[in-house]
Every structure is written in structure tokens, then in C-alpha cells.
N, C-alpha and C positions, 0 to 999 in steps of 0.2 A: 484599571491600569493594564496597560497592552503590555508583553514581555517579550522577546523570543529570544530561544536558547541557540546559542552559537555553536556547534560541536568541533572538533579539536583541526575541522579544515576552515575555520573564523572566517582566514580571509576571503577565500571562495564564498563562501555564505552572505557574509556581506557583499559583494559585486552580484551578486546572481539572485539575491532575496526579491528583488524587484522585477528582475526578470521569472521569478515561479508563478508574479501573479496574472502573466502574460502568458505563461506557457498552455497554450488551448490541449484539453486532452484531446489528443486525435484517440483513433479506435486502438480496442486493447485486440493485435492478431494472435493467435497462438494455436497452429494445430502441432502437435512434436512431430518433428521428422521420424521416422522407421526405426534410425538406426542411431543407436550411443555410441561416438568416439572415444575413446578411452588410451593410454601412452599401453603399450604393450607390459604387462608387470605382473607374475604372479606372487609379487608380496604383500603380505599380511602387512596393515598398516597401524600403529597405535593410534590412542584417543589422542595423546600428543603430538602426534604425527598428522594426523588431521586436521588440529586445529592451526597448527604449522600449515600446514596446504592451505587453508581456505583463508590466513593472514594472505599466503602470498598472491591468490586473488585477488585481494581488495587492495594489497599493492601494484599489480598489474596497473590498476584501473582503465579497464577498458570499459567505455559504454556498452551497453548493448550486453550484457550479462547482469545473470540472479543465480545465486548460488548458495549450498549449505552441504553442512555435512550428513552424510544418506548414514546411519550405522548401520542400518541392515547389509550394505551394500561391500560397505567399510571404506565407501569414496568420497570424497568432494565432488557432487556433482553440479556441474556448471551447465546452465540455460544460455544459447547464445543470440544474439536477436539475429535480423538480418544484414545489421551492419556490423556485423562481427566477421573478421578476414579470417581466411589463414595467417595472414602473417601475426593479428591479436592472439588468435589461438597458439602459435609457437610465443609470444608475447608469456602469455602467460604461463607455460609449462617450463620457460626458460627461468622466470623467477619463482616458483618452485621448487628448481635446480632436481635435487636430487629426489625430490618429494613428486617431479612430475609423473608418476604410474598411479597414485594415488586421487587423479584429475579424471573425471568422465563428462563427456562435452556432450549434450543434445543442442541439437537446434529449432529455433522455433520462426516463425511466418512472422512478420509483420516486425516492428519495433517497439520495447518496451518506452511506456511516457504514463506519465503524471497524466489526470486527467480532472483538466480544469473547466469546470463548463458546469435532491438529493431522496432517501425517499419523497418528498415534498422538494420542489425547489428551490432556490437560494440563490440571490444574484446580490452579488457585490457593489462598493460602489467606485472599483476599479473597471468594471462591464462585464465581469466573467462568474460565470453560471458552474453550479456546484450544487451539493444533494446534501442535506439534512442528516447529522447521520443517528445519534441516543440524541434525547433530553435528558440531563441533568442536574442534579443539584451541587454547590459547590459552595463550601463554610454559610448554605444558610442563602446563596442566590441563584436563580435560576438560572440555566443556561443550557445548551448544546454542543453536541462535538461533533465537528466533521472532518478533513484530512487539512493536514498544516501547508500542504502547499495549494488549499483554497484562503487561508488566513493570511498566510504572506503579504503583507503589502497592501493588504483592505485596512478598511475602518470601521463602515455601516453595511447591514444587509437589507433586503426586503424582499418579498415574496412576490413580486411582480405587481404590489399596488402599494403597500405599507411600509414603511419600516419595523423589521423586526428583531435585531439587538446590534450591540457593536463587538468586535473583538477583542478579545482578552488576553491572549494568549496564544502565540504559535510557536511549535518544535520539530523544524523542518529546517535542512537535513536532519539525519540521523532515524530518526523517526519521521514520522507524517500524522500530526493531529494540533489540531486546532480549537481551542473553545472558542463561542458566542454567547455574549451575556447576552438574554432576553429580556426586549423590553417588556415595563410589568402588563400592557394590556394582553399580552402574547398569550394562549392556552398552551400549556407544554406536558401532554399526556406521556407517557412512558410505552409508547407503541409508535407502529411502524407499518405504513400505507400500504395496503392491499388491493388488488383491483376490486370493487365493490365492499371493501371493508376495511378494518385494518384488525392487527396480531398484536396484541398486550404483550409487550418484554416485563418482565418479571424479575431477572435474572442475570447474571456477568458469569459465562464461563469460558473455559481455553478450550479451542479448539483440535480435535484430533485427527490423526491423518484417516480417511474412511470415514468420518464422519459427512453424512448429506448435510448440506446449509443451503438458503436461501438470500438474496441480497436485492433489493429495489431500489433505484436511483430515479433521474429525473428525466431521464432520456430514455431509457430502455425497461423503464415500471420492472416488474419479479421474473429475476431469472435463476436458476435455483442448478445444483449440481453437489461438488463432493469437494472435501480438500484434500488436496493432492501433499501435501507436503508441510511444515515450519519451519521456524526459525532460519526463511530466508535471508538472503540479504541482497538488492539489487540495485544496480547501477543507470540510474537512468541515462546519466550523459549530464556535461554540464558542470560536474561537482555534488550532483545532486544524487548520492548514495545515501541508503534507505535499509537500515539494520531489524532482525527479528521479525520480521513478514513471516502470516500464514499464508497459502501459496494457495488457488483452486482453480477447477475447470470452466470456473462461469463466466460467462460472457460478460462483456462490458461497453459502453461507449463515451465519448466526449458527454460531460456533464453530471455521470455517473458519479463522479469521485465525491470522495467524504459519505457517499450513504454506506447504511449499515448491513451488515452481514449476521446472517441469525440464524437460529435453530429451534422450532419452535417457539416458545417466548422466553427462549436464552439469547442475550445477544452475545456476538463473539467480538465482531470487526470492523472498521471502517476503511470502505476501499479505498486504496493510495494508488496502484496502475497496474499497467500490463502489457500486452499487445493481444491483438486481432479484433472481432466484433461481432455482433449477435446474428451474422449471414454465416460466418464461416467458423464460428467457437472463439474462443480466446483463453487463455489463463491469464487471470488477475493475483493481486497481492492485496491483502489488509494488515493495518493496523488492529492489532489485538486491543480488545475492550478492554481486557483486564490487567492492560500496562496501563491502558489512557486514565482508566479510575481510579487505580494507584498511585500514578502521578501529580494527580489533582487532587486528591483527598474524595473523587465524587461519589453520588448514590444516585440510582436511577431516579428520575423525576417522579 
């Protein structure tokens, strides 16, 4: 049985479900600009005061922004794509209101997008190409996860000769993941492709900021770096807002999404987007594993 969860913008969800499974990931750009814009403010901000700021973010809703609250910093700090205006950026410090000093704006290259197109391949039978991301198990059937705006709107997968399960399950917006029940002739080991080998996952942990991880997709094989940041939240455009992202350096490209993110044989994530590409860097976002296996009741395959 296929399901998908509707979060509290329904109606957008519905009109736009069928377009996420269209949505080609173009490349994830992202080098940061130099310099943080920030409202002029030398006040101390509460933990409620924050979470106040980073509501009236997500009310702005401008495309083209990922954002969270920094505590070290003790700011809302806001990522802005390249289609983010000045006029977005007074947009949002204006609903803010009074909260606006507590906003620090960077800006980043390229545009954040969903990228539809995993370690191992994965072609729909919509036409759009996507990355394998865990095997898992789920009350007792086998299956896989990859990002929910590759499950949007599919049925059957295959690997470029076979068919290999159908869809079970997507929670996109809000989140990004997807299950694939496999079919039984399907091998579903608990590892993840490596050039000349692959790495046994073992493991579901949360990711930390300074922590190095590794991510392999279907377009751009292992590309490996640090996380920069969690408990994003970012806006691709669309209606298509995307809660609780871990946030990192690594490159990415069209086709990439849904593969996993790891750390030795800890898995962490499954990429859901970003901007720039593996010529000129990028920051990407994941879906944290250890929401997706919670959610589902899974265990690694």
C-alpha cells in the first residue's frame, strides 16, 4: 500500500505532488559569499526569541532560503540562493518585526532544488533517475529508502534492466524520504557502493556539526566532506519546504538525491538538495536516518 503524508500546506501538496516527480535536480551550487549580513543589533536574544525569528522565516516564505537557529551565534541564520532579492530579504526581516537583529543573512551561488535524477541507480517508471539510498527492513519486508520527492508520483523502479520494487510510501513536503518495497528476487545487503568495493552500514546515528561524512550517488559516485550545520529547514520554491535537514559541504549533482550519507559504517542521511556542483563545491541537505527509521519502525537490512 502507497501512502503519502500531506503536512499542514495539504493544498499545495496536492497541486504540486505530481510536479516533484518532474522536478529534474539540476546541480547543487554553493560556495558562501565572504561576508554575513546581519540587521544592526547588539541584543542578546532568547531561546524563545529565536524560535520566534526562525517561525517568521518560514512565514516570509521566500524560495531560495535554508535556514536554522545557529546557538552559538545566538542567530537565525538564513542561507539565501541566488534568487533571493533585496527586496525578499527586507520581506523577511519585516515579518520578524521586531525580532529582525536576530536574522543573519549569507549568501550562496547557484540555487537550492530537489534533485531528481543513488549509491546504485534508480530509474522510475515516471523517467526520472534517483540514487538508492539504506536497505531496509520494515514489520518483516524488505525494502529501501531514498528521498520522498524521488517517490512522489512513481509506482515501479528498476535498475536500468530489471525491475526492482514498487513504492510504499512518500513524506514530501515537510520532510524528504521515500520507501521502496523490493522485489523478493532483489539482493538487499546493508552497505553502500564504493569505487572498487563497497562499506557495510552497520549502524543509524545523528549526525554532528564537525563531524567528516561521505555520500555516493548515481551521478557523482563518493564525495566526502563535513557537516556544516542541523536542524535546517529550507525552502526550495514551489511550496516545497523541507524541515530538520542536516546541512554539509559536499558536492552534489542531478541524479544524486536519495543516496546515502555516512560515516564509516554509520549511516546518517539521505540527500534531499542544495545548490552548486562537484566543479565548483556545493552545500547539500539530508534527511536524517534516524528520523526515516523511526518513522517506519525500520532496521537495517
Amino acid at each position: 500500500m502507497r501512502t503519502t503524508h500531506i503536512t499542514a500546506r495539504a493544498g499545495v501538496a496536492r497541486r504540486l505532488r505530481t510536479a516533484a516527480a518532474a522536478v529534474g535536480l539540476l546541480a547543487l551550487l554553493a560556495a558562501f559569499a565572504p561576508n554575513a549580513v546581519a540587521a544592526e543589533s547588539d541584543q542578546t536574544f532568547s531561546a524563545s526569541q529565536l524560535r520566534t525569528a526562525s517561525d517568521a522565516v518560514l512565514d516570509a516564505d521566500v524560495a531560495g532560503t535554508a535556514w536554522s537557529i545557529d546557538e552559538e551565534s545566538g542567530q537565525v541564520t538564513v542561507l539565501a540562493d541566488e534568487r533571493v532579492s533585496k527586496a525578499d530579504i527586507a520581506k523577511i526581516r519585516s515579518t520578524a518585526g521586531a525580532l529582525a537583529g536576530a536574522i543573519t543573512v549569507e549568501n550562496v551561488d547557484g540555487a537550492f532544488q530537489t534533485h531528481l535524477l543513488g549509491g546504485d541507480p534508480i530509474y522510475s517508471d515516471s523517467g526520472s533517475r534517483c540514487s538508492l539510498g539504506f536497505n531496509v527492513v520494515v514489520r518483516g519486508v524488505y525494502a529501501f529508502v531514498t528521498a520522498g520527492h524521488c517517490t512522489s508520483g512513481t509506482t515501479r523502479w528498476h535498475n536500468g534492466s530489471s525491475w526492482i520494487g514498487e513504492t510504499w510510501h512518500t513524506y514530501f513536503p515537510g520532510r524528504d524520504h521515500g520507501l521502496v518495497r523490493h522485489v523478493p528476487q532483489v539482493a538487499h545487503p546493508s552497505a553502500v557502493r564504493l569505487p572498487g568495493g563497497q562499506q557495510a552500514i552497520t549502524s543509524v546515528g545523528n549526525a554532528m556539526v564537525g563531524q567528516a561524512a561521505c555520500r555516493v550517488g548515481s551521478t557523482t559516485g563518493l564525495r566526502c566532506g563535513s557537516v556544516t550545520a542541523l536542524n535546517q529547514s529550507v525552502n526550495y520554491g514551489n511550496g516545497f519546504i523541507v524541515h530538520g535537514l542536516i546541512r554539509t559541504n559536499i558536492c552534489a549533482e542531478p541524479g544524486d538525491s536519495g543516496g546515502p550519507l555516512f560515516a564509516g559504517n554509520v549511516g546518517l542521511g539521505i540527500l534531499s538538495g542544495g545548490s552548486g556542483n562537484c566543479s565548483v563545491g556545493g552545500t547539500t541537505f539530508y534527511e536524517p536516518l534516524t528520523r526515516i527509521m523511526s518513522y517506519y519502525g525500520a532496521t537495517l537490512s
